[in-house]
N, C-alpha and C positions, 0 to 999 in steps of 0.2 A: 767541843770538837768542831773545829771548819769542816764546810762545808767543800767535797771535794768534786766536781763536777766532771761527766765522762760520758764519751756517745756509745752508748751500748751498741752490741752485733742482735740482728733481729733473728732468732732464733726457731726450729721446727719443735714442736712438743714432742718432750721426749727427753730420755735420760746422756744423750752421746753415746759418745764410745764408755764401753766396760772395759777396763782394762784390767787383764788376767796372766800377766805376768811385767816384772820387772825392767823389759827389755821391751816392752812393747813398742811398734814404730807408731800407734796411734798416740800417745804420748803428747801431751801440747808442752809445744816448744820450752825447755829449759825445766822443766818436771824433771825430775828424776825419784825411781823407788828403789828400794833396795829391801833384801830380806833382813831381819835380824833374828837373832836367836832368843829361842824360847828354851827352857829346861822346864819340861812337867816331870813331877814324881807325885808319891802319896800323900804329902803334902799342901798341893798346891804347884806354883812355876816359880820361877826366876826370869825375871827379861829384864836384858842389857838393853837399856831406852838409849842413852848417849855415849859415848866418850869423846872427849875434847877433843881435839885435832885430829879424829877420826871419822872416816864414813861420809854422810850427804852433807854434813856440817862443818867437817876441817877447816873450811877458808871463815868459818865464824870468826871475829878477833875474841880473844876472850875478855879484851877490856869491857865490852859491850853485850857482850854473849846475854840473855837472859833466858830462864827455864822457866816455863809456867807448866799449869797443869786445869785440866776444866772436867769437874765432875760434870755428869749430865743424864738425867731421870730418861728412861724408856721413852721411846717414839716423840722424845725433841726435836727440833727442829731448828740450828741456831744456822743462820744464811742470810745474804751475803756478806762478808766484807773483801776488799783488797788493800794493797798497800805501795805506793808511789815507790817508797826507797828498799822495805824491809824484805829479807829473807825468811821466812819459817823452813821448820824443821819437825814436823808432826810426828807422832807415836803414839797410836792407838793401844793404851796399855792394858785393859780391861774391857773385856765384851769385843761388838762388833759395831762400826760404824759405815755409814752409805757416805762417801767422801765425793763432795761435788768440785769439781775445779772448772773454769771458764775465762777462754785466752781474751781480756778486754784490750790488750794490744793492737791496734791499730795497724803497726808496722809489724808486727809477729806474721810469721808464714801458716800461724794456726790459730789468727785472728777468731774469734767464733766457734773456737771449738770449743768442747764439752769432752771431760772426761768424769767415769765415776769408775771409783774405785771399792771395795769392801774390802776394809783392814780392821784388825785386832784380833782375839785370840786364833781365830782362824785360820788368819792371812796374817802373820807379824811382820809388817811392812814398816818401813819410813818413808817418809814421804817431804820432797822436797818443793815448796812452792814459792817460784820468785815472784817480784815485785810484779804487778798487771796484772796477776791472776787470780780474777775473784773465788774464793773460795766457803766452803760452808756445810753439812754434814746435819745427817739424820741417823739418831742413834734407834739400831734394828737389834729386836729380839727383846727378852723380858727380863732386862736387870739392867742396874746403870752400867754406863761406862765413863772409862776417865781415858782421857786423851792428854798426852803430857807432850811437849813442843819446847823447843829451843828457837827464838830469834837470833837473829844477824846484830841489832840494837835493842835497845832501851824501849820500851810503849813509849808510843809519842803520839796522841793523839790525833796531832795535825796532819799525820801520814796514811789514815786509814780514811777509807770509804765504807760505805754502805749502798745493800741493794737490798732491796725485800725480796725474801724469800720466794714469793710468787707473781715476781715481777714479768711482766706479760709477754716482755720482751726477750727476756734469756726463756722463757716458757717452759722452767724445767720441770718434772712428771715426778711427784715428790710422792705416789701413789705405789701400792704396793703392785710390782710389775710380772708376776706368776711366772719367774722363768725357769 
């Protein structure tokens, strides 16, 4: 993987904005969420993760379209990366997640912001995050979760960055916050 280089926003400790519905105007630039549907019964659920040409994902091409999925054990912690060109397409499919996003845009009007989100069974959100915005996620509560996502392209390694998690500078409060 190259190495991709970027002047971070210096940042107050602390989680941002919580963002607690869909439509929120705190929102960093070009985010978009949406609800999707859940079906629970005696069984278990049903959840519509994607459909092609529909939803936060439609302008995906599907030549290029890909769908991953990332188990991940209780009180994880996987953060930061971003990505120059790529589109994600997140969906918290299992459990809850603490959803970190951070506008490293320079020319964005929400340079610096911080948004956290809690999606999965709770909150059955998607979540759309473009290209500049670092993003990264601590799975809350006591069972795994799996987060399933659709890109824009193909992994390409040469596209993504990295930031440490508790990089000093975005200073984000990855601590349990008693609200």
């Amino acid at each position: 993987m190259s190495e991709i280089t970027i002047a971070l926003p210096q940042c107050e400790k602390g989680i941002g904005d919580v963002i607690l519905s869909v439509d929120s105007p705190k929102l960093i630039q070009g985010v978009k969420c949406a609800p999707i549907a859940l079906w629970p019964d005696d069984r278990g659920y049903f959840l519509e993760v994607q459909r092609a040409g529909f939803g936060l994902n439609a302008h995906f091409p599907k030549e290029t379209t890909q769908i991953s999925a990332a188990l991940n054990y209780p009180g994880i912690i996987k953060a930061f990366h971003f990505h120059r060109h790529q589109t994600d397409c997140w969906t918290p499919a299992m459990n809850m997640l603490q959803i970190v996003l951070i506008d490293l845009r320079p020319d964005s009007a929400t340079f610096g912001s911080r948004n956290t989100i809690y999606a999965g069974n709770l909150r059955p959100w998607q979540i759309l995050i473009p290209p500049g915005v670092a993003h990264g996620y601590k799975v809350v509560g006591t069972g795994p979760s799996l987060l399933i996502y659709a890109t824009d392209r193909f992994y390409n390694p040469a596209d993504e960055g990295r930031i440490a998690h508790n990089d000093p500078k975005l200073n984000y409060d990855w601590e349990l916050q008693h609200k």
